[in-house]
Backbone and ligand atoms as CSV (ligand in chain L), in Angstrom:
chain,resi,resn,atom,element,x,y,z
A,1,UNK,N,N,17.299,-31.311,242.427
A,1,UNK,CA,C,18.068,-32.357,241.714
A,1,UNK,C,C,17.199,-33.609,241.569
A,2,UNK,N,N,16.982,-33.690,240.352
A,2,UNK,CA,C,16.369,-35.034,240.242
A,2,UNK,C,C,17.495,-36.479,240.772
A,3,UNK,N,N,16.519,-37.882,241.172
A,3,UNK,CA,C,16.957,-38.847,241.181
A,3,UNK,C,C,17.434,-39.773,239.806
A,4,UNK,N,N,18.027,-40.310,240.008
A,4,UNK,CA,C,18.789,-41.421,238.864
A,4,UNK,C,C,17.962,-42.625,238.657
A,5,UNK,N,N,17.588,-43.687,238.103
A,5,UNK,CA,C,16.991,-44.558,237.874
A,5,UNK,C,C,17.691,-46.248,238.633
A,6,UNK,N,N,16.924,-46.016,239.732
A,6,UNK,CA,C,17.614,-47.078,240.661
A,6,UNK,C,C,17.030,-48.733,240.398
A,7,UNK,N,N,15.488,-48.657,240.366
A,7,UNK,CA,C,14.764,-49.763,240.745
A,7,UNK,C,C,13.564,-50.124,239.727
A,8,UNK,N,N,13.277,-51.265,239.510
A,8,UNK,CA,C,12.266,-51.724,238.774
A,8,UNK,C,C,10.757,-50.373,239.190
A,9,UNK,N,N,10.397,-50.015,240.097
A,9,UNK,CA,C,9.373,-48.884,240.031
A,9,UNK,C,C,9.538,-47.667,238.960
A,10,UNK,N,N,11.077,-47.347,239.259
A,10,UNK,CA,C,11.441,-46.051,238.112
A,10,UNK,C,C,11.504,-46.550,236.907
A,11,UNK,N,N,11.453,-48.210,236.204
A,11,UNK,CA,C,11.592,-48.749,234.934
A,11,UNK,C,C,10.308,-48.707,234.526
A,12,UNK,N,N,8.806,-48.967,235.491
A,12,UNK,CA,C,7.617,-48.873,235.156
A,12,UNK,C,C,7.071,-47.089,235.089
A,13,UNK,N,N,7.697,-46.351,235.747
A,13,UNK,CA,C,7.180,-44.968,235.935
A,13,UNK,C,C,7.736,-44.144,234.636
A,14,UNK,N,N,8.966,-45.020,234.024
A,14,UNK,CA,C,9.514,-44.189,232.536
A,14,UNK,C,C,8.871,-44.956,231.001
A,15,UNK,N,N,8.303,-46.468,231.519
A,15,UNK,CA,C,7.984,-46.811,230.587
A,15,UNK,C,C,6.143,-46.401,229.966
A,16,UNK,N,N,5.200,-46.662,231.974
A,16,UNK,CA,C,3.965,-45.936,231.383
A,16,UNK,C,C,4.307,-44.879,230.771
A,17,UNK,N,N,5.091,-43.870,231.520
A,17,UNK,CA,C,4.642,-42.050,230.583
A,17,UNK,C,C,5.620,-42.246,229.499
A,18,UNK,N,N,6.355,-42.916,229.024
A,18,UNK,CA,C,6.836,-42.597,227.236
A,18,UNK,C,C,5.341,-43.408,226.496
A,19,UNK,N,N,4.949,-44.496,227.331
A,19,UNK,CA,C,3.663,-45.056,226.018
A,19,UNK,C,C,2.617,-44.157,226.335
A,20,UNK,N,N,2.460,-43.544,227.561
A,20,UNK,CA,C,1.389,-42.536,227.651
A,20,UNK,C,C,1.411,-41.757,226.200
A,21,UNK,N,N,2.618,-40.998,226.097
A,21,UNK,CA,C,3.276,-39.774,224.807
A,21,UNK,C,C,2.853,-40.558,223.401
A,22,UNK,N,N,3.796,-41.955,223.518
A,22,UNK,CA,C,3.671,-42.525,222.218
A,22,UNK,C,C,2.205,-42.821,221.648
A,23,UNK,N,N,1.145,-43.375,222.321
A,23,UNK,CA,C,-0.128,-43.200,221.902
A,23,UNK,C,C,-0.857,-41.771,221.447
A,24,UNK,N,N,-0.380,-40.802,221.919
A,24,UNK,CA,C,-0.972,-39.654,221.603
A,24,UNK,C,C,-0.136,-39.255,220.343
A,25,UNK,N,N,0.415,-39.107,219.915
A,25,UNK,CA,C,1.926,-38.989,219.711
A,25,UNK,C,C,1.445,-39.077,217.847
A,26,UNK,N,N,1.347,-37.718,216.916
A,26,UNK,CA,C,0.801,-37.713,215.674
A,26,UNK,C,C,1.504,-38.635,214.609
A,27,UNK,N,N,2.842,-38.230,214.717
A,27,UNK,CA,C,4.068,-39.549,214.147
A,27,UNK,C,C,3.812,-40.739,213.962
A,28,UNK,N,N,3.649,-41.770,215.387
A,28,UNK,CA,C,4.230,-42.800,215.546
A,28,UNK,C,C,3.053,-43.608,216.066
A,29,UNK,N,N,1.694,-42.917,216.879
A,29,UNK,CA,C,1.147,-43.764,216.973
A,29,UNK,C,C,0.231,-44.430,216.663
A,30,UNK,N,N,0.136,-44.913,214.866
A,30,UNK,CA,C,-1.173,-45.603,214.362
A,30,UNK,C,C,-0.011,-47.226,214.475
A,31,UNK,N,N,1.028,-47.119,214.829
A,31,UNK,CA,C,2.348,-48.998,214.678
A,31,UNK,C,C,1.561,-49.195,215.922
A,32,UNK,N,N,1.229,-48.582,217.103
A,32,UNK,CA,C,1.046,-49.135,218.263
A,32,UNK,C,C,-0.369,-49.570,218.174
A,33,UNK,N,N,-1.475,-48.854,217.698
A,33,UNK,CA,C,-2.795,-48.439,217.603
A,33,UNK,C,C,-3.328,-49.416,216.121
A,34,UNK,N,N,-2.696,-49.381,215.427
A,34,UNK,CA,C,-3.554,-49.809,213.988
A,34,UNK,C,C,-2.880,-50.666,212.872
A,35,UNK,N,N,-1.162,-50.977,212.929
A,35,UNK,CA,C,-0.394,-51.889,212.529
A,35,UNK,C,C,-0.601,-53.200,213.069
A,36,UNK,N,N,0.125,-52.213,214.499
A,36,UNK,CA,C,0.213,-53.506,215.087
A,36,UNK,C,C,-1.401,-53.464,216.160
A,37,UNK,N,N,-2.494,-54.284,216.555
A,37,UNK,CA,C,-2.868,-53.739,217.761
A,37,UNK,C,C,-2.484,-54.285,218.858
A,38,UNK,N,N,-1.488,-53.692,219.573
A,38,UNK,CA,C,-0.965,-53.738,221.114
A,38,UNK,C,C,-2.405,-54.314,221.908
A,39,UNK,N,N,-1.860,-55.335,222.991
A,39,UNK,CA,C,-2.175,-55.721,224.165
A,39,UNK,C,C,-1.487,-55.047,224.690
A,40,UNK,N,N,-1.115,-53.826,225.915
A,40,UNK,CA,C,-0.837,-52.912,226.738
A,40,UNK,C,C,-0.521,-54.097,227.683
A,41,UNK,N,N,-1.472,-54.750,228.125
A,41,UNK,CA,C,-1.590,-55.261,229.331
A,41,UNK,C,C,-0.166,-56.017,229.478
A,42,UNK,N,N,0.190,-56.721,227.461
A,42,UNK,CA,C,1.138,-57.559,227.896
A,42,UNK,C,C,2.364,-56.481,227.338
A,43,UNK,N,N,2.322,-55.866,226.173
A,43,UNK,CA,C,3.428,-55.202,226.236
A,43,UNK,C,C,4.025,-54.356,227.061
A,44,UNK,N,N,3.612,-53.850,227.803
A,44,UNK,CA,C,3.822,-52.977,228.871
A,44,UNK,C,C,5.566,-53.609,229.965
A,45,UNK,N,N,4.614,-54.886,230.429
A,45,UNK,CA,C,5.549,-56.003,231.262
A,45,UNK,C,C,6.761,-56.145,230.116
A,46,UNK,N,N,6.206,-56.646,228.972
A,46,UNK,CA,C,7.549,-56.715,228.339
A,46,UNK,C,C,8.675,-55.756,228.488
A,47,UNK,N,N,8.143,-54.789,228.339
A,47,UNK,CA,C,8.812,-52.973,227.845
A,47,UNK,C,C,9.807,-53.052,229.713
A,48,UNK,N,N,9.137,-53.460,230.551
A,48,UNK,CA,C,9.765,-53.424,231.884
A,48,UNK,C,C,10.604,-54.585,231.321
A,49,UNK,N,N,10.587,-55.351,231.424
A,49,UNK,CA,C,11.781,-56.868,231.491
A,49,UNK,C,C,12.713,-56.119,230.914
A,50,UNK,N,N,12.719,-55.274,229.328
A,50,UNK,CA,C,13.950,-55.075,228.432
A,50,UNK,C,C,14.870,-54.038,229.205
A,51,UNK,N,N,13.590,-53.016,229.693
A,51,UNK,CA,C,14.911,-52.012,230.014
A,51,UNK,C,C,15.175,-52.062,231.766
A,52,UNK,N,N,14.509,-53.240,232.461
A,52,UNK,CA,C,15.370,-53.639,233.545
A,52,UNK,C,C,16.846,-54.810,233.291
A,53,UNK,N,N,16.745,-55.061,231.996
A,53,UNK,CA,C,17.592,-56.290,231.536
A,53,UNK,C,C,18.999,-55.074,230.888
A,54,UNK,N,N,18.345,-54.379,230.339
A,54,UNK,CA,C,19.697,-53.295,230.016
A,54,UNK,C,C,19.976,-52.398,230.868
A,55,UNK,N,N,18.947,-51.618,231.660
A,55,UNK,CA,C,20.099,-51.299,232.384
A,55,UNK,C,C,20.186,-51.219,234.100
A,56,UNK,N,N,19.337,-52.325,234.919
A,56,UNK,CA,C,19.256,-52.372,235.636
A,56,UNK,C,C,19.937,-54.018,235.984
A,57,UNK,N,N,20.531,-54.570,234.913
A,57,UNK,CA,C,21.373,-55.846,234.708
A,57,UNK,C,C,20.844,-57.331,235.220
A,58,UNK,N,N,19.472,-57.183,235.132
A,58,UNK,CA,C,18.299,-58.446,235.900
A,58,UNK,C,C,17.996,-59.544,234.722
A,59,UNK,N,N,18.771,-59.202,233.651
A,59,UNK,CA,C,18.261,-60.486,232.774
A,59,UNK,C,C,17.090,-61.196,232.597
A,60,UNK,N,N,15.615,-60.462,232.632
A,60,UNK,CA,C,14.448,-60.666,232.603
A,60,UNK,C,C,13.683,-60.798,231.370
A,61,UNK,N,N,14.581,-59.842,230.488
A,61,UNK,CA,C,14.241,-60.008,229.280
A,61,UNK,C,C,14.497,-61.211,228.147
A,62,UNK,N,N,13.672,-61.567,227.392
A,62,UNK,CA,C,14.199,-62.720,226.081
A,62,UNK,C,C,13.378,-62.193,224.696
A,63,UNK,N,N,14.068,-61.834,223.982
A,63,UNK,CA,C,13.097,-61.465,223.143
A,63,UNK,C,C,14.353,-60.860,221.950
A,64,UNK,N,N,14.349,-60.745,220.728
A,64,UNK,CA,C,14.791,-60.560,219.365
A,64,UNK,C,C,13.938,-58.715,219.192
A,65,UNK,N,N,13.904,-57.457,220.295
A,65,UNK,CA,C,13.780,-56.267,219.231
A,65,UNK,C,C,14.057,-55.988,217.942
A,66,UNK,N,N,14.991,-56.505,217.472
A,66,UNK,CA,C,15.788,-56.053,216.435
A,66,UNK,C,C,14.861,-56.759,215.124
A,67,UNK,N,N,14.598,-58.140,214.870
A,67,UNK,CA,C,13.588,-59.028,214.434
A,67,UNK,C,C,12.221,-58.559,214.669
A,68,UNK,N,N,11.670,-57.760,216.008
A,68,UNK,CA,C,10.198,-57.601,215.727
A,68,UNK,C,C,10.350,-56.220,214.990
A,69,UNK,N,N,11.275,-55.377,214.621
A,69,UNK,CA,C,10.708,-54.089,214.282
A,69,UNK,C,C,11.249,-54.439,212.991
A,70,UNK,N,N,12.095,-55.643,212.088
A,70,UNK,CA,C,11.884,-56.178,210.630
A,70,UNK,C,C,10.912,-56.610,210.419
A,71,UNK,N,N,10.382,-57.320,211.291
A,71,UNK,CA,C,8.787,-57.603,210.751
A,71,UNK,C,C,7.935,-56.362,210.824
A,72,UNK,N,N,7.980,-55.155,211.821
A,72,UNK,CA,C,6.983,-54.372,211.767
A,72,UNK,C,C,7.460,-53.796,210.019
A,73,UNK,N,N,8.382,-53.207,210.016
A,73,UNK,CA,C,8.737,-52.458,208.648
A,73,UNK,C,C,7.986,-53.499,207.447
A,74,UNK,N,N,7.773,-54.572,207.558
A,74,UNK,CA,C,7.193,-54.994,206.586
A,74,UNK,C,C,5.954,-55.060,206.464
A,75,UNK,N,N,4.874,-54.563,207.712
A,75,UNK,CA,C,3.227,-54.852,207.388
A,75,UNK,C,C,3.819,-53.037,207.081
A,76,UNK,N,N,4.151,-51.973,207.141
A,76,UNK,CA,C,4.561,-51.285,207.702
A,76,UNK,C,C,5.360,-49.941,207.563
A,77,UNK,N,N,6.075,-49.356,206.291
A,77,UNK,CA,C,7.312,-49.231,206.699
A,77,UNK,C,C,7.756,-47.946,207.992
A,78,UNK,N,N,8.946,-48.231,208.327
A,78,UNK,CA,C,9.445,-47.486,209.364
A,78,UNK,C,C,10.136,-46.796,208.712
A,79,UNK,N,N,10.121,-45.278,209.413
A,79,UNK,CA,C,10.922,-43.831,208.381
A,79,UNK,C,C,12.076,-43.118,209.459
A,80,UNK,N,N,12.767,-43.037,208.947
A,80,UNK,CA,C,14.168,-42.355,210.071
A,80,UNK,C,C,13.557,-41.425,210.579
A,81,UNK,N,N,12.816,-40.571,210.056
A,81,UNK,CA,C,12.064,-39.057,211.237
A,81,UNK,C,C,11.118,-40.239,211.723
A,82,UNK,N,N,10.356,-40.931,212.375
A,82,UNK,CA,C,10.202,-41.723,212.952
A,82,UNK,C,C,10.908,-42.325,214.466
A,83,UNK,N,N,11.604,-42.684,213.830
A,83,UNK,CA,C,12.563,-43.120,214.750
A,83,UNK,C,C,13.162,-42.192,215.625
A,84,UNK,N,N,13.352,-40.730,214.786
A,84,UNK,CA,C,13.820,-39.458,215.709
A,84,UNK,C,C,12.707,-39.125,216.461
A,85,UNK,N,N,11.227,-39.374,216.137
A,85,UNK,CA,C,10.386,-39.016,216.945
A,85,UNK,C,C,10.075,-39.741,218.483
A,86,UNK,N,N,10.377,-41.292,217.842
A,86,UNK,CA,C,10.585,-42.226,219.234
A,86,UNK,C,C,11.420,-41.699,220.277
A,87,UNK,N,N,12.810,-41.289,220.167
A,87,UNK,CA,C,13.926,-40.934,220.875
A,87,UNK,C,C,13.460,-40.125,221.342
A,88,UNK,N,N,12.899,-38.700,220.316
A,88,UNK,CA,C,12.458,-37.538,221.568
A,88,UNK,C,C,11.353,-37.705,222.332
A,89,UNK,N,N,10.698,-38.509,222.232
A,89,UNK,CA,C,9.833,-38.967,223.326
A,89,UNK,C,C,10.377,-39.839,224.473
A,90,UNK,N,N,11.338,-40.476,224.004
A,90,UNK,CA,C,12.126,-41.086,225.146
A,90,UNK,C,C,12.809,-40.338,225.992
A,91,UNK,N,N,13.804,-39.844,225.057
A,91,UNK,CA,C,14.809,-38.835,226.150
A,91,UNK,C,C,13.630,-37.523,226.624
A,92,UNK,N,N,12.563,-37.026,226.428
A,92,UNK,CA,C,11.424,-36.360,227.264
A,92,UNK,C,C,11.816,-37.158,228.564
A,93,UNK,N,N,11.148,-38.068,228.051
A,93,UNK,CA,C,10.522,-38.950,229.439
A,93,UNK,C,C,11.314,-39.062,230.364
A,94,UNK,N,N,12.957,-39.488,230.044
A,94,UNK,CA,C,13.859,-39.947,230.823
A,94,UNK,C,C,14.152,-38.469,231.459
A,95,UNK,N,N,14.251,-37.042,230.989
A,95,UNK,CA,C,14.900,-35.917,231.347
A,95,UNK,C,C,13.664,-35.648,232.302
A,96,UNK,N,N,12.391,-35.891,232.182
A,96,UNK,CA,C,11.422,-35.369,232.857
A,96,UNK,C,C,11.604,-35.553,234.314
A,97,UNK,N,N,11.889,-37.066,234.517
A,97,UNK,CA,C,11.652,-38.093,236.135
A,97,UNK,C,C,13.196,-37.653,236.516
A,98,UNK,N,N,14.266,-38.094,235.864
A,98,UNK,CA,C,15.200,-38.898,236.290
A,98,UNK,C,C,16.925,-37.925,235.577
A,99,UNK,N,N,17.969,-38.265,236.327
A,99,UNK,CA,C,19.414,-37.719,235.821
A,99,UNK,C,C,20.100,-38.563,236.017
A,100,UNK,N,N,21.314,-39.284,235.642
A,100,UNK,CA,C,22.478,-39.581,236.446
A,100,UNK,C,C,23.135,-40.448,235.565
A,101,UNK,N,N,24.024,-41.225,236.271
A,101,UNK,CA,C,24.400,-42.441,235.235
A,101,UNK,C,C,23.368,-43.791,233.775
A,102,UNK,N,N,22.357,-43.817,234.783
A,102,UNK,CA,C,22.011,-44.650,234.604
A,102,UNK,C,C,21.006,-44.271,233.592
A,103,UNK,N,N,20.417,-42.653,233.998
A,103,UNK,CA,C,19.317,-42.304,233.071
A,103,UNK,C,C,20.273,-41.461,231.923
A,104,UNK,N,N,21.339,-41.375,231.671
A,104,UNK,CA,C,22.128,-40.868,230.326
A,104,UNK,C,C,22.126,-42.417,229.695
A,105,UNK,N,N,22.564,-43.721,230.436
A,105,UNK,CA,C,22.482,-44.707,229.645
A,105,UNK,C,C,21.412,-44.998,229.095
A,106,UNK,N,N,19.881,-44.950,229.829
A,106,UNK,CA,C,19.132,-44.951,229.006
A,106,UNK,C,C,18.517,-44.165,227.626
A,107,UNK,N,N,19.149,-43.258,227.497
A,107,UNK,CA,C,18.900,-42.235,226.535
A,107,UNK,C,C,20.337,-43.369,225.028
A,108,UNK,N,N,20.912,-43.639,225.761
A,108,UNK,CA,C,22.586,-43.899,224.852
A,108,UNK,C,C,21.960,-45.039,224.238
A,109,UNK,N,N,22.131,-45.960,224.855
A,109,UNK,CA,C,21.210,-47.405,224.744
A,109,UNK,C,C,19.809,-47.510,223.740
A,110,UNK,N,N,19.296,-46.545,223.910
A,110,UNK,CA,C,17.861,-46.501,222.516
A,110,UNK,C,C,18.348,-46.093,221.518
A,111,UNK,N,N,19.509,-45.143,221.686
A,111,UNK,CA,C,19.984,-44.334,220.698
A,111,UNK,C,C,21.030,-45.410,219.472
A,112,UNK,N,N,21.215,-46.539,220.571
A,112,UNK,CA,C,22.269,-47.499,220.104
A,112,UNK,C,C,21.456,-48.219,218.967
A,113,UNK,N,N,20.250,-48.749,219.853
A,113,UNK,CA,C,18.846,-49.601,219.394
A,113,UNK,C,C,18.441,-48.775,218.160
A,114,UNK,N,N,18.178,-47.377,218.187
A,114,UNK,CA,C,18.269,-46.906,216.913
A,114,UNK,C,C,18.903,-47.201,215.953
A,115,UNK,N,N,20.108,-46.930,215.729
A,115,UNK,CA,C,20.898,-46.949,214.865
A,115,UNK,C,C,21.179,-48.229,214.654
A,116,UNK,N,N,20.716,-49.134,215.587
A,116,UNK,CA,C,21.158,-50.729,214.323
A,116,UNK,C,C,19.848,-51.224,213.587
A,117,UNK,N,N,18.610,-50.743,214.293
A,117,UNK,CA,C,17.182,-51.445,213.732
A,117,UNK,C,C,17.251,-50.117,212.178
A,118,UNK,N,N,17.837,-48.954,212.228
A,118,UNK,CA,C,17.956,-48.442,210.761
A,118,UNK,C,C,18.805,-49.080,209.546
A,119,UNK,N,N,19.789,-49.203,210.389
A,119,UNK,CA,C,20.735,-49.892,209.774
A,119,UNK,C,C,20.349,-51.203,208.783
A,120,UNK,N,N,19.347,-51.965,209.828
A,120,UNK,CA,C,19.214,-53.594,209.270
A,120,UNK,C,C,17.747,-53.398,208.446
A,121,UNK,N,N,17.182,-52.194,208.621
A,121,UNK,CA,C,15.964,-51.916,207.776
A,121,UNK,C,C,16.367,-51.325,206.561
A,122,UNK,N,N,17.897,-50.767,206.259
A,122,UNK,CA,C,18.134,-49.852,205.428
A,122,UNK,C,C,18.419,-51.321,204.702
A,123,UNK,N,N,19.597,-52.290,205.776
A,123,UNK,CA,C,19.928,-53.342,204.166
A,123,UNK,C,C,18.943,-54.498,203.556
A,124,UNK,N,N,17.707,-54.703,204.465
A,124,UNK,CA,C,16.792,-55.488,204.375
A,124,UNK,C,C,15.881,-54.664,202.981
A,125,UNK,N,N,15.711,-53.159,202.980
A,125,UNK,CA,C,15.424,-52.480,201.585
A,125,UNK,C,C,15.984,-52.642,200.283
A,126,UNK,N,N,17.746,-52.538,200.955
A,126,UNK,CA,C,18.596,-52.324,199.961
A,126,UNK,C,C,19.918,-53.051,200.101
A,127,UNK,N,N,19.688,-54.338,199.823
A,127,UNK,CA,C,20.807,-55.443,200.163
A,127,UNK,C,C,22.689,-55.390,199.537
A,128,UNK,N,N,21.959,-54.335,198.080
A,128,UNK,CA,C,23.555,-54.287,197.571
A,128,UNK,C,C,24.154,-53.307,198.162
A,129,UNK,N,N,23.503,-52.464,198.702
A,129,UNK,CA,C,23.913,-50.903,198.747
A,129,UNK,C,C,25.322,-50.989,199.964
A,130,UNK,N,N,26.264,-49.856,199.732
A,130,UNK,CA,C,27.203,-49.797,200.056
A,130,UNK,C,C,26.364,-49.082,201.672
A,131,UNK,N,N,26.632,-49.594,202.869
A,131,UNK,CA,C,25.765,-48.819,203.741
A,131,UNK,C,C,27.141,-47.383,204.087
L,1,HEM,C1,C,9.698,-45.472,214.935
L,1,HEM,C2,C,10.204,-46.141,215.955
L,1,HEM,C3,C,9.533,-47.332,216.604
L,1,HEM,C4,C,8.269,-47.834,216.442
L,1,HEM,C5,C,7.123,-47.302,215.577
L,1,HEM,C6,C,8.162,-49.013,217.280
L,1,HEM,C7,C,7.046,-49.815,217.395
L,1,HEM,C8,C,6.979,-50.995,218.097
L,1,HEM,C9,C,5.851,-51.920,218.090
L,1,HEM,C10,C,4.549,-51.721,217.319
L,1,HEM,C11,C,6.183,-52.965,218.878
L,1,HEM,C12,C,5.333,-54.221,219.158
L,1,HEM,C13,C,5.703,-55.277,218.133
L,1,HEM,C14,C,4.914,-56.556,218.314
L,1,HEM,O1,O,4.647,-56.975,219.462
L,1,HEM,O2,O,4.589,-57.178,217.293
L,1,HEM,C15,C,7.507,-52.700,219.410
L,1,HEM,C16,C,8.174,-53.528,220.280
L,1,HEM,C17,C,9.371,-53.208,220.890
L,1,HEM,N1,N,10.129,-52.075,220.669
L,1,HEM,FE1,FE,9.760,-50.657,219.310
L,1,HEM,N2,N,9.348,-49.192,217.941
L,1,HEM,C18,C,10.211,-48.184,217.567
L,1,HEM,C19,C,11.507,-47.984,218.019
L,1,HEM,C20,C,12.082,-48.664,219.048
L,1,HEM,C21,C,13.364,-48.343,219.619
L,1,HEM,C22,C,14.312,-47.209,219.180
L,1,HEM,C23,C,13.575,-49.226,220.620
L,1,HEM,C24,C,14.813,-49.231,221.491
L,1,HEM,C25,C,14.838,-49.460,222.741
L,1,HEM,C26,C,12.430,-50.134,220.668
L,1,HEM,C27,C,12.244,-51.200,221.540
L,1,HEM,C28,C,11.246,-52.135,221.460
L,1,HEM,C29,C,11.208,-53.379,222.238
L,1,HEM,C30,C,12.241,-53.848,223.249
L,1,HEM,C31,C,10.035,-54.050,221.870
L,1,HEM,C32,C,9.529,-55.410,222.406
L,1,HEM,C33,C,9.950,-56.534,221.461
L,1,HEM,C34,C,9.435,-57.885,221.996
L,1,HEM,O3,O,8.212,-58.097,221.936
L,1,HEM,O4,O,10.257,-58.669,222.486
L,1,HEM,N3,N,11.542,-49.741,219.703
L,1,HEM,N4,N,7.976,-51.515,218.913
């Protein structure tokens, strides 16, 4: 039986191995690599603050996701199989280490983050459109 996601260590141990995936990763990773070029050193810490702030409830995080991935879509664009590719690299990661309450929320919670950064990229494309 795997463990559940208790402590800031299990927030750094799910966030290296999904960016481990996402850099290798044929899809998705020239945004990390060649859009955008990532500082690791600092995004990394960030990537811990957000998802100890969602779901480990530490309020560490400050930051607008929703705003940096409208700006990425614009050097950029972002494609819904995309986005499905992010998730299955996430929920990998999360099914790999971890089970329980906390690691189904993390799977729910990106899935949430999904569906509104499509959403606001779909009307930022297409402002009249009936969504
Ligand atoms: C195709 C899908 C995605 C791609 C290619 C992508 C790519 C990126 C890139 C390149 C950055 C760095 C932006 C910058 O510093 O300028 C970033 C930041 C971030 N991403 Fe994503 N992302 C994707 C989906 C998601 C999803 C589904 C989540 C949901 C949890 C998410 C959460 C975040 C967060 C929290 C940040 C940090 C924002 C900040 O600096 O405050 N991303 N993403």
């Amino acid at each position: 039986m795997k463990k559940d996601i208790t402590d800031i260590n299990d927030i750094r141990l799910l966030v290296d191995t999904f960016y481990q995936s996402v850099i290798q990763d044929d899809v998705i990773s020239y945004f990390f690599t060649r859009i955008v070029k990532l500082d690791f050193d600092q995004h990394l810490p960030t990537m811990y603050r957000f998802w100890e702030t969602v779901l480990l409830k530490q309020a560490s995080y400050q930051g607008n996701p929703v705003t940096k991935h409208l700006e990425l879509h614009q050097k950029e664009p972002l494609k819904e199989y995309q986005f499905d590719r992010w998730i299955a690299l996430w929920n990998a990661t999360v099914d790999q280490y971890f089970e329980g309450k906390i690691a189904n929320e993390a799977k729910q919670k990106a899935d949430t983050m999904r569906q509104l950064m499509l959403a606001k990229i779909k009307f930022m494309d297409n402002p009249g459109a009936i969504q």
